[in-house]
N, C-alpha and C positions, 0 to 999 in steps of 0.2 A: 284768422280763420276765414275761411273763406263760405259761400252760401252751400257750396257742397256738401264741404264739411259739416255745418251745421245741422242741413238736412240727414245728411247719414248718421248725426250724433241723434236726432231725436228720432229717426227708425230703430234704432240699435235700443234705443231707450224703452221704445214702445213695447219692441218685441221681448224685453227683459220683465217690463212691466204686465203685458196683459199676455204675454204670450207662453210663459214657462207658471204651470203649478207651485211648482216647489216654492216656499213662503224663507225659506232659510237653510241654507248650505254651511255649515260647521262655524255658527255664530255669522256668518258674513248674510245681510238680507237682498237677494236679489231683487225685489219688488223698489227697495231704497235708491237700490246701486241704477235700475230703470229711471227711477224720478229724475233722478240727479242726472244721467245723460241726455234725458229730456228735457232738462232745465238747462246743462250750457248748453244744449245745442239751441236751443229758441233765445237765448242772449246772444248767444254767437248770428246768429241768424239778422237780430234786430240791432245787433252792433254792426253790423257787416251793411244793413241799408241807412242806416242812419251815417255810418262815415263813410263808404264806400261808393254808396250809391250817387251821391250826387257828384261826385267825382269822375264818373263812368259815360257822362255824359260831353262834358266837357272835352273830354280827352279826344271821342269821335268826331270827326266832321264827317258832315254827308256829302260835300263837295269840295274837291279841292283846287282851290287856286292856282289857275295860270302863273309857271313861272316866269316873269320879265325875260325879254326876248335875247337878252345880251346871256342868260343864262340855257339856254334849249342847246341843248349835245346835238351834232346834225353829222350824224357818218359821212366819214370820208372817204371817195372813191379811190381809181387807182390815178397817179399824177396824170395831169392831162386829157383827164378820161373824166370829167365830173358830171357830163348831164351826156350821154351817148344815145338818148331817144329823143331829143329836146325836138328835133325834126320832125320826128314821127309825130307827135299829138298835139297837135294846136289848139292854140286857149278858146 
């Protein structure tokens, strides 16, 4: 589950909960059936930072490392034709 979800499970719960009158639709209690979606959604939620989370971090880098130079792709002109301004702009 993911923190989406989780959140969407305790809106959905809330609004069962404090948001609908009716106390009981033909033996089933919607007021129950609210708790309870509000209940895995806030486990789901706290299961989701407690293993997910610190994994989330890891995974990103903010920078990334230069690949070694024997690996850098460097386009290839047409034969004989590989540097055609090399004249034009001095270092």
């Amino acid at each position: 589950m993911t923190i989406g979800a989780g959140l969407f499970l305790i809106a959905v719960g809330a609004i069962l909960r404090f948001g609908i009158t009716t106390a009981s639709t033909h033996g089933v209690s919607v007021h129950t059936i609210g708790d309870i979606l509000m209940l895995v959604g806030a486990l789901g939620v706290v299961l989701w930072l407690v293993v997910w989370a610190p994994w989330t971090r890891s995974r990103r880098s903010a920078y990334r490392q230069a690949p070694p130079p024997d690996e850098i792709y460097t386009a290839r002109g047409y034969p004989g034709n590989e540097a055609p301004y090399q004249d034009q702009y001095p270092r």
